[in-house]
C-alpha positions in Angstrom: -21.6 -10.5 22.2 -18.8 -8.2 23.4 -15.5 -8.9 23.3 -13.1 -7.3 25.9 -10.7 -6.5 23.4 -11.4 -4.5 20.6 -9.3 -6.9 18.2 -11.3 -9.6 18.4 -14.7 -10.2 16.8 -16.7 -13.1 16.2 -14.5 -14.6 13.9 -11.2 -14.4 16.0 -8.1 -12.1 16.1 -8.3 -9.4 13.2 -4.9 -8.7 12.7 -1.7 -11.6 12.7 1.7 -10.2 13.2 5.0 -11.9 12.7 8.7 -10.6 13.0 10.7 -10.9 9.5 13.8 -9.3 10.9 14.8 -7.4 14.1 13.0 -4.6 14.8 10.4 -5.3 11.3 7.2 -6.5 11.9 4.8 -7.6 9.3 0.7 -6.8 10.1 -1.9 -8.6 8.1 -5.6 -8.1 7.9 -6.6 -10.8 5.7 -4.9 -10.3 2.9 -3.8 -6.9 3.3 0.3 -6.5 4.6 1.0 -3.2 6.7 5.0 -2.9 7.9 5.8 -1.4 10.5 9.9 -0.5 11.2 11.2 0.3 14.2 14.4 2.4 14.7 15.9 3.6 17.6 13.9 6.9 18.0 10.6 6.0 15.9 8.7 3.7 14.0 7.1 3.9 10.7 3.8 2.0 9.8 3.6 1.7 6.1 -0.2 1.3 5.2 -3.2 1.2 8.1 -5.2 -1.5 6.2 -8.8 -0.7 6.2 -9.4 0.3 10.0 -11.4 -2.4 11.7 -10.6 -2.6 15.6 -8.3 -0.6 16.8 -4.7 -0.7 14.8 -3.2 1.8 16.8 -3.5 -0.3 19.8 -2.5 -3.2 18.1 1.0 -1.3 16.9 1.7 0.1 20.5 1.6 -3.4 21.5 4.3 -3.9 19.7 6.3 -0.8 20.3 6.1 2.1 22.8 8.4 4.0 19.8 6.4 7.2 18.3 4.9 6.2 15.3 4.9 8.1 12.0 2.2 6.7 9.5 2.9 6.2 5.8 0.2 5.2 3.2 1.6 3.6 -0.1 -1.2 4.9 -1.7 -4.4 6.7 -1.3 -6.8 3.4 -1.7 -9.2 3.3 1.3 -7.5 -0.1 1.9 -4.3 0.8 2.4 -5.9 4.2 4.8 -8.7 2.8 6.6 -7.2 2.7 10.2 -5.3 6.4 9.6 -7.4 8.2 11.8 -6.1 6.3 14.7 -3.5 8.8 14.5 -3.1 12.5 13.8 -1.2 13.2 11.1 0.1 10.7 8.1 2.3 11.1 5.3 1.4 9.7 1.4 2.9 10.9 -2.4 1.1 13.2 -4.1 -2.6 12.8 -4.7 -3.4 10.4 -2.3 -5.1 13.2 0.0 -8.1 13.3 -2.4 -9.3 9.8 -1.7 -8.0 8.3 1.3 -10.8 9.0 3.5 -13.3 7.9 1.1 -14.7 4.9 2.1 -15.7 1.8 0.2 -18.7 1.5 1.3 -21.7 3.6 4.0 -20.7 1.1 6.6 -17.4 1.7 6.7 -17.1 5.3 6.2 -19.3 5.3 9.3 -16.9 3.3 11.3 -14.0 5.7 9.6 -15.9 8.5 10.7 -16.6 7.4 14.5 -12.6 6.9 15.0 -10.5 9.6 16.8 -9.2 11.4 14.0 -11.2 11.7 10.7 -9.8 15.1 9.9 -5.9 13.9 9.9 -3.7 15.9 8.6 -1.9 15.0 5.2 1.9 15.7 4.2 2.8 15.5 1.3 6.2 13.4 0.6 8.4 13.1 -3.0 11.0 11.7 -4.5 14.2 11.3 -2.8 12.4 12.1 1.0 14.2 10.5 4.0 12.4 9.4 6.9 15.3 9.3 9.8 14.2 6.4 12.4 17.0 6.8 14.2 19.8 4.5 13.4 17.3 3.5 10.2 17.0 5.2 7.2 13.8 4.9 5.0 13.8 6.4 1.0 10.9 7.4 -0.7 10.1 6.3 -4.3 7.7 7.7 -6.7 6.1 4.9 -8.2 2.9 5.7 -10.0 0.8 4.0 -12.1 -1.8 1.4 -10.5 -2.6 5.1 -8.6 -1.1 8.3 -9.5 -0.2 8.6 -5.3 1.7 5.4 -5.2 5.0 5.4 -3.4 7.9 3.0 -2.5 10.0 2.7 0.6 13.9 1.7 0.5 14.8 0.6 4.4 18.5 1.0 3.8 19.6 -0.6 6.9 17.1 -3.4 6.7 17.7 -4.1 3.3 13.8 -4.5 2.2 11.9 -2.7 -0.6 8.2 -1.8 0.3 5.9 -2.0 -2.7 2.6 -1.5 -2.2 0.1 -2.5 -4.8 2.8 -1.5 -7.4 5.0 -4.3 -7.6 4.0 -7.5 -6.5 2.6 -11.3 -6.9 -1.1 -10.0 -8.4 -3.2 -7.7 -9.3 -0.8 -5.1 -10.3 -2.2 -3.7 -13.3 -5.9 -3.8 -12.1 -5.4 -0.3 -11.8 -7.7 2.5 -10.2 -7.1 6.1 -10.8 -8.1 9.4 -9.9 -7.7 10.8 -13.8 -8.0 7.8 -16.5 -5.5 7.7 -18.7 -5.0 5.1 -22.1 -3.4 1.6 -21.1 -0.4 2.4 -22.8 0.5 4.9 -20.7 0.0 2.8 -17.5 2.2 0.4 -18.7 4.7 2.8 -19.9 4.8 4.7 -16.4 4.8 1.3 -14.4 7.9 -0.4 -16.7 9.8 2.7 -16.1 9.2 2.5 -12.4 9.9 -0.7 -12.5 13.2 0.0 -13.9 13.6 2.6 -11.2 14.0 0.1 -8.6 15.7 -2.1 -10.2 18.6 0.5 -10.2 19.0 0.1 -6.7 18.6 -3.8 -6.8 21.9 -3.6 -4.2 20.4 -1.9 -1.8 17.8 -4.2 -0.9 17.3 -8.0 -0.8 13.5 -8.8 -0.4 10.4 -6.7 -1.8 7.5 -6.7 0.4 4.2 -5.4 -1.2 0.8 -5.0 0.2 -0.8 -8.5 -0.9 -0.8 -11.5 -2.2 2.6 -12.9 -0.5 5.5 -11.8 1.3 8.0 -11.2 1.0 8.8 -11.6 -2.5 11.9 -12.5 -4.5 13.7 -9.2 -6.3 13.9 -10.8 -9.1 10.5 -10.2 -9.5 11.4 -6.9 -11.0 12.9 -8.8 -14.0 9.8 -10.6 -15.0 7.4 -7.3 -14.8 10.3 -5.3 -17.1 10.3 -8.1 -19.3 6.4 -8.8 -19.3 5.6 -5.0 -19.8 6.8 -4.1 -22.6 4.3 -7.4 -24.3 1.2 -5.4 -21.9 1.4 -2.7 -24.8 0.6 -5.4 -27.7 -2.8 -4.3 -29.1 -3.9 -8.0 -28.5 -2.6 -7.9 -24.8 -4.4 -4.8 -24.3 -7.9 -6.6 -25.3 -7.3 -9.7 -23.3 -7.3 -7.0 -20.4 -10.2 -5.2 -21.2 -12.1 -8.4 -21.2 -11.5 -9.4 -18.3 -12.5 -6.2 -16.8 -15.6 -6.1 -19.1 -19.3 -6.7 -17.3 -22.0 -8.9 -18.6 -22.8 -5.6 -20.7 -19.5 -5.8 -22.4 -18.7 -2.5 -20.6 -15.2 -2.0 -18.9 -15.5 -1.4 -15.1 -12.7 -1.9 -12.0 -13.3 -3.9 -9.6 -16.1 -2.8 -7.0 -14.8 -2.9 -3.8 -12.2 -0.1 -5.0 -15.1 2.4 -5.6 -14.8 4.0 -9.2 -15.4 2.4 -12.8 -13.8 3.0 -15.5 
């Protein structure tokens, strides 16, 4: 069957939308969240999701603003519908994976899109995307991927996470270079810490799944709870669970590496 608009499949509407606060829209696919932040000049999308439809047309329904793309990390999740638009900005590292797809299928739809070859830029610590009238910060945040960034929306008072800080699968970590779980932990608590330093700047954390938004005070219970991650005992209760029937340790599949 075709549907007349490229949104829609079989199953319904691919992507939900709902309005948190003026001018800040929240984007699901399933249980991915992409944000997109309008200012008076341009709008930022943080995260693409992983592509299906057409996401670009789905954001310009909601503003005719130009659109600067931000990925919170280089996981093909959180990059799939990038090539929808020229150019996108990510931290450092994320270039080297986010346009490898999880699977033949969908690097072949990645592939097809108008802009496989995108261009990266690089952003660090302390960057300032000006909106207009909005100000958006840049946080280094790495440790579930060595390319993971936060975003401070000053004016609209909401921290932007990514798979870094929020209701889940935090430290189900995937990374380019494997490093020891100790040191994981170690970078996460002190980014952790990081952002709690700014606590008064923002009143709601939004990350990329499993619920939003999210109380800050979330931020309390991962400082307190890391520093218990680096118990030897802790540690093996991990590995366990990431252990296959072969008692070997793996990450989960659909993020493409094994560890």
């Amino acid at each position: 069957m075709t549907y007349r608009n490229t949104n829609i499949d079989e199953r319904g509407v691919m992507y939900g939308k709902w309005m948190t606060a003026p001018d800040t829209w929240t984007i699901n696919f399933g249980n991915v969240y992409c944000y997109l932040l309008i200012g008076k000049e341009r709008a930022l999308l943080f995260d693409t999701a992983y592509g299906v439809g057409n996401l670009r047309e789905f954001v310009e329904g909601i503003t005719d603003k130009p659109v600067t793309v931000v990925n919170s990390h280089g996981h093909f999740d959180h990059t799939g519908g990038n090539p929808w638009w020229e150019e996108v900005w990510a931290g450092p590292g994320a270039e080297s994976v986010m346009k490898k797809a999880f699977s033949p299928e969908m690097q072949k739809d990645f592939d097809s899109k108008p802009h496989p070859d995108y261009q990266v830029h690089t952003v660090r610590e302390g960057y300032v995307f000006d909106l207009g009238g909005r100000e958006v910060e840049v946080f280094e945040i790495p440790a579930h991927h060595e390319s993971s960034i936060a975003l401070l929306d000053r004016q609209g008072r909401g921290l932007y996470s990514g798979d870094e800080m929020e209701a889940g699968q935090v430290l189900l970590f995937v990374r380019n270079q494997i490093i020891p779980v100790k040191d994981v932990v170690a970078a996460h608590l002190e980014n952790m810490k990081k952002l709690k330093s700014r606590e008064k700047e923002f009143d709601v954390i939004c990350p990329a799944h499993n619920g939003t938004p999210l109380y800050k005070g979330y931020l309390d219970d991962y400082i307190a709870a890391d520093p218990d991650f680096d118990k030897e005992d802790i540690i093996e209760v991990f590995l366990d669970y990431c252990r296959d029937d072969e008692g070997k340790v793996y990450s989960l599949p659909v993020w493409g590496s094994t560890q």
